[in-house]
N, C-alpha and C positions, 0 to 999 in steps of 0.2 A: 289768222285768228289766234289766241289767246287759250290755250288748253290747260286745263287744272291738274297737276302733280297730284296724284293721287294713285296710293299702292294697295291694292286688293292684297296682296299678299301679307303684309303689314297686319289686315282686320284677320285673314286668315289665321293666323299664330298668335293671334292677342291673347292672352292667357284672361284677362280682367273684360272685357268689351265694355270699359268707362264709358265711352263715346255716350252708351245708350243706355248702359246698365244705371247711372248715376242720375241720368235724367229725371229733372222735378213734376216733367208733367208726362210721362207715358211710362206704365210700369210695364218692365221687359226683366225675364229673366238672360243670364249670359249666354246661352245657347242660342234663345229665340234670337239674340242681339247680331250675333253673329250671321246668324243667318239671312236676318231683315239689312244688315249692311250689307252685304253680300250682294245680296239682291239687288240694291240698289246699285253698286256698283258696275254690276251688269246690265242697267238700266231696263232692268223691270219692279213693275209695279210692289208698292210694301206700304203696308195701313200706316208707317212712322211717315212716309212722305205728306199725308192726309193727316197725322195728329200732332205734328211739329208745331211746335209755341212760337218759334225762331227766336229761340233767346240766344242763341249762340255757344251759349255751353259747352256743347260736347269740342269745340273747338280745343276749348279748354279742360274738360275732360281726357282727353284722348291720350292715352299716354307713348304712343307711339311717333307724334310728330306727325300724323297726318292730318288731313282736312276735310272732315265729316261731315261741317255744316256748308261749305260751299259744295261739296258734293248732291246735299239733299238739296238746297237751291237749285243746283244744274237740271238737276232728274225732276222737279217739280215744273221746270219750267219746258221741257224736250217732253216729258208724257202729258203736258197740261192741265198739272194740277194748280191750281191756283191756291197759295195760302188767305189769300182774301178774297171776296169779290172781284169780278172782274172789271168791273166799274168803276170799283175804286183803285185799282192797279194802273187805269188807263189817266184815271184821273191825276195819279200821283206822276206817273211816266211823262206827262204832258205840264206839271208843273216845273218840275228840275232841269229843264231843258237851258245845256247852254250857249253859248256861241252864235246867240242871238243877235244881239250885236258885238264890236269892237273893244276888247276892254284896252283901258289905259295901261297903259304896261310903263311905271317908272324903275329904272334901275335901283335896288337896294345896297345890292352890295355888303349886305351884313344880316341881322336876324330877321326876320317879319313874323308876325304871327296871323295866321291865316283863319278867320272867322269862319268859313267857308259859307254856309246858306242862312248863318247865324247874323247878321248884320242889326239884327234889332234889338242885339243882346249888348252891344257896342258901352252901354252905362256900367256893366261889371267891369272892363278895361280902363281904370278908372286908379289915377293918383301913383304913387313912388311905386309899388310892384310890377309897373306898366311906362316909365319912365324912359322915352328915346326910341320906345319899339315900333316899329312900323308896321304897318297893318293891312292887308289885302280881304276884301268880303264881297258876299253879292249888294251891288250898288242899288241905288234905290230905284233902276231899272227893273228891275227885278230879274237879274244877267247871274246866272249861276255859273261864273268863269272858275269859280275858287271852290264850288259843292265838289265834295269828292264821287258822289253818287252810290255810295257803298249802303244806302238805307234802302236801296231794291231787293238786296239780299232778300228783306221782312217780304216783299211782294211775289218773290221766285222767279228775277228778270237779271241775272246772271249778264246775258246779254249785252243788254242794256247799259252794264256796268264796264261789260269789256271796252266796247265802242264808243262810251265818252270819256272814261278815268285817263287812258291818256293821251290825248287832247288838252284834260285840264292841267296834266303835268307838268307839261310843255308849256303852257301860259304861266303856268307860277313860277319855273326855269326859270323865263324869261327877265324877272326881273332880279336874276343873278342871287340870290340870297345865299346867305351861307348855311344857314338853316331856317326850318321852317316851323314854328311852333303849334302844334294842334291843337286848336280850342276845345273840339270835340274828340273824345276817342273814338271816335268812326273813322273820322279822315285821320289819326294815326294810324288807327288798324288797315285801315287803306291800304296807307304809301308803305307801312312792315309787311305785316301778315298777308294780305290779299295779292300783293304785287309780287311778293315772294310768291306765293304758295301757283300764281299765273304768268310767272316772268316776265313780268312787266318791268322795267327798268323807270328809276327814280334818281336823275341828277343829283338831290341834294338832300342833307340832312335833315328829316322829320325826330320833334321834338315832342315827348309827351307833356301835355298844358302842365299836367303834375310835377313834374318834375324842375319844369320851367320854375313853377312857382315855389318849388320847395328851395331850389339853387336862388332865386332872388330874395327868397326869405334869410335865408343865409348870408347873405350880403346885406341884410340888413338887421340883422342880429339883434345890436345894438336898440331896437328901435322896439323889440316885441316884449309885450307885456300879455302874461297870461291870459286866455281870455276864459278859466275859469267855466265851462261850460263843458254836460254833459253832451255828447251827439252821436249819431247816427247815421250810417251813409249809407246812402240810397246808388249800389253800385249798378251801374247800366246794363245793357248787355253787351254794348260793343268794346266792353271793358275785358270781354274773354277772349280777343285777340289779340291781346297784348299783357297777361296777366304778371308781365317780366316786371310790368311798371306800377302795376296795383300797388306795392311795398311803398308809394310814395305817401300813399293814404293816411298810411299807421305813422310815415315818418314826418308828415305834413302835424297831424294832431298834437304827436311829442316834442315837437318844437314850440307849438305855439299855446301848450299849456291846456287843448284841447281832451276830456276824457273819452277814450272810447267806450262805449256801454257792450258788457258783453251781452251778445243776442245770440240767438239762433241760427236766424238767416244772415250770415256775413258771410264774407270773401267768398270760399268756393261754392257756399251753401246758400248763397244770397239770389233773394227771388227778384226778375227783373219787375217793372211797373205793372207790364202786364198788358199796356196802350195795346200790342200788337193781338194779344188775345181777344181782348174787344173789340176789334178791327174784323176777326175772321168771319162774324154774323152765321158760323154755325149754330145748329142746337145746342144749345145749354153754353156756346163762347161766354155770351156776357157774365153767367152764373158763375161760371168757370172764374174769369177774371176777379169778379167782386168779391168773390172767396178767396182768393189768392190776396188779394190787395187787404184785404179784413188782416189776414194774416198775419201780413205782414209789417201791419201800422201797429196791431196787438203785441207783436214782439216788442217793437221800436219802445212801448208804453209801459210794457210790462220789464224792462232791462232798464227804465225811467231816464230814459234820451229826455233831453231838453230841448234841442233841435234836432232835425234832421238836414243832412247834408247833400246837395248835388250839384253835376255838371253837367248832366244830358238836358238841356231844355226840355224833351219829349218828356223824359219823367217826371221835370220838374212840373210839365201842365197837367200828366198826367195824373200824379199822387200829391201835388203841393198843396191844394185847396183839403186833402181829404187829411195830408197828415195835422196842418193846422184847424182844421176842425174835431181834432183829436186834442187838442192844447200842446203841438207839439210844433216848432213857428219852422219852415221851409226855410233854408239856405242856399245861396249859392257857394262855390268851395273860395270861389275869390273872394265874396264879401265877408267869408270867414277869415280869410287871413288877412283882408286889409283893418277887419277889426283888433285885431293884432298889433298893427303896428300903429293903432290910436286912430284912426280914420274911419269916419261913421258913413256907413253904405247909406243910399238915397232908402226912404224908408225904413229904415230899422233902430227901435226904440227900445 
C-alpha cells in the first residue's frame, strides 16, 4: 500500500503555520494551527478535519514542502469523518469506477492528450490549437480507463485513490506516449503532486493543458490577433497542486492581448467555486457557499471583467450560469485562445 510522506516535524518548526493560518474558510490563529496539525498528524480527532472546504489550498500554502491536505483527506477518511454525506460519497465511489471493461489501447508513440472522465467536453478540442493530437477519454461506455480519480480527495476516500490511480497509469503507459497532456489540472496534480507526495511512479511525461496551449499558441504567433477583452479567471482548486504552472495564466492573457482585471480574489487569494461547499448539506453549508460565490462574482464586477474564464468543468457548471447572470459571459480557456487565432467557438457571439 501506498503511504503519504509527510513530516510532523516540518509542522513542528514552521515558524508561519500557512498551511492553516492562511485558510479562507476556518479562522485559526498560528499557535492553535500548529497544534490542530499536529493533532492530526497523530491521528486524533481536530474541528479543521469537520470544517475543511477541501479547496486544497493549504497544499499550496504550506511553505515547507509538505502535504497538509492529503494528510487531512487520510485522517477524515481512518477516523470517519465524512466531508459529505455518506450517500453521496457512495454515490460518487460507484460512479468513477473503472476497468469495467476492456479498453482499446492503440499505440501512440507521441503526445496524447488525455480527457480523463471529461469526454463530453470533446467540442473545446476543436481546430489548429488541437491539430494531429491524439486523444484518450472515458468512452461513451461510460469506462473511466483514463479518470485519474484524484476528485475523492473532496469526499475523504484517500483509499480509494490509491487502489485505482495506478492501474489507470498503467493503461495510459500502455499506449506508449511520450507525454501526456492534462485537460484537467486534477489529473495533472495527479501524476505530479499526488504520486510524488505517495510514490507512486509515472512512466511518462504529464503535461499542464496550460502550458500545452500557451507553447501551441506560440507556434502559432503569426495567426493571433488581440482579442481585446477584459477577463477573469476563475482558478480551481486542483490548481494548488501544481501552482509551478499557474504563471501560464497571466502568460496565456499577454500573448493574446487578453486584459487581466485586477481583483481581489486572484492567484493565491482566489476563492474556489465552492460546488464542494454545497456538497457538504451541513448547517448553514449552503449559506456558507452562496456567500462565498456573491463574493466572488461581486469582485469579478466590480474589477469590470468582461468575461470570466475556466478550465474546471465542475466550476464551470457550478458558477457559469451565475456569473452570466451577472452580465459577465463564462469561457472556456480554449475557446479563449482559439478566438485568438480567428476561430469562432460553437456558440459564441
Amino acid at each position: 500500500m501506498y503511504e503519504l510522506v509527510f513530516d510532523k516535524d516540518l509542522c513542528l518548526h514552521c515558524s508561519t503555520q500557512a498551511c492553516l493560518t492562511r485558510c479562507q474558510y476556518i479562522e485559526i490563529d498560528k499557535e492553535t494551527a500548529r497544534k490542530e496539525i499536529l493533532k492530526i498528524a497523530r491521528g486524533e480527532d481536530s474541528f479543521v478535519l469537520h470544517d475543511c472546504a477541501t479547496c486544497y489550498a493549504c497544499e499550496e500554502y504550506c511553505t515547507s514542502g509538505n502535504h497538509p491536505f492529503y494528510l487531512i483527506a487520510e485522517k477524515q477518511e481512518s477516523l470517519g469523518i465524512p466531508p459529505v454525506p455518506r450517500p453521496l460519497i457512495q454515490r460518487a465511489v460507484n460512479i468513477g469506477v473503472p476497468f469495467r471493461g476492456r479498453p482499446e489501447i492503440n499505440e501512440v508513440n507521441g503526445p496524447v492528450l488525455n480527457m480523463g472522465a471529461f469526454s463530453e467536453y470533446m467540442p473545446l478540442i476543436q481546430g489548429r490549437l488541437f491539430e494531429g493530437l491524439a486523444v484518450i477519454s472515458t468512452d461513451e461506455r461510460k469506462m473511466f480507463h483514463y479518470f485519474c480519480q484524484l476528485m475523492y480527495l473532496h469526499y475523504g476516500r484517500s483509499s480509494l485513490i490509491k487502489e485505482r490511480l495506478p492501474g489507470i497509469i498503467e493503461t495510459i503507459a500502455k499506449h506508449r506516449p511520450t507525454e501526456v497532456v492534462c485537460f484537467h489540472d486534477e489529473c495533472y496534480g495527479a501524476y505530479t503532486s499526488y504520486c510524488e507526495a505517495y510514490g507512486i511512479d509515472v512512466p511518462f511525461k504529464p503535461v499542464h493543458f496550460y502550458e500545452y496551449l500557451y507553447n501551441r499558441l506560440l507556434e502559432l504567433k503569426d495567426m493571433i490577433r488581440p482579442v481585446g477583452l477584459k477577463v477573469a479567471y476563475q482558478r480551481p482548486c486542483s490548481s494548488r497542486l501544481s501552482p509551478d504552472k499557474h504563471v501560464f495564466v497571466r502568460r496565456i492573457f499577454d500573448l493574446i492581448g487578453a486584459e487581466s482585471v485586477k481583483r481581489e480574489f486572484v492567484d493565491g487569494n482566489a476563492l474556489c467555486c465552492a460546488g464542494a461547499i454545497e456538497g457538504q448539506r451541513r448547517e448553514g453549508s449552503r449559506k456558507r457557499a452562496a456567500e462565498q460565490q456573491k463574493r466572488n462574482i461581486e469582485d469579478m464586477k466590480k474589477a469590470g471583467a468582461e468575461i470570466c474564464v475556466f478550465n474546471c468543468p465542475a466550476c464551470f457548471q457550478t458558477l457559469g450560469g451565475m456569473v452570466a447572470g451577472n452580465g459577465i459571459k463564462p469561457i472556456h480557456m480554449s475557446d479563449l485562445c482559439r478566438l485568438a487565432i480567428n476561430e469562432t467557438p460553437a456558440g459564441w457571439r
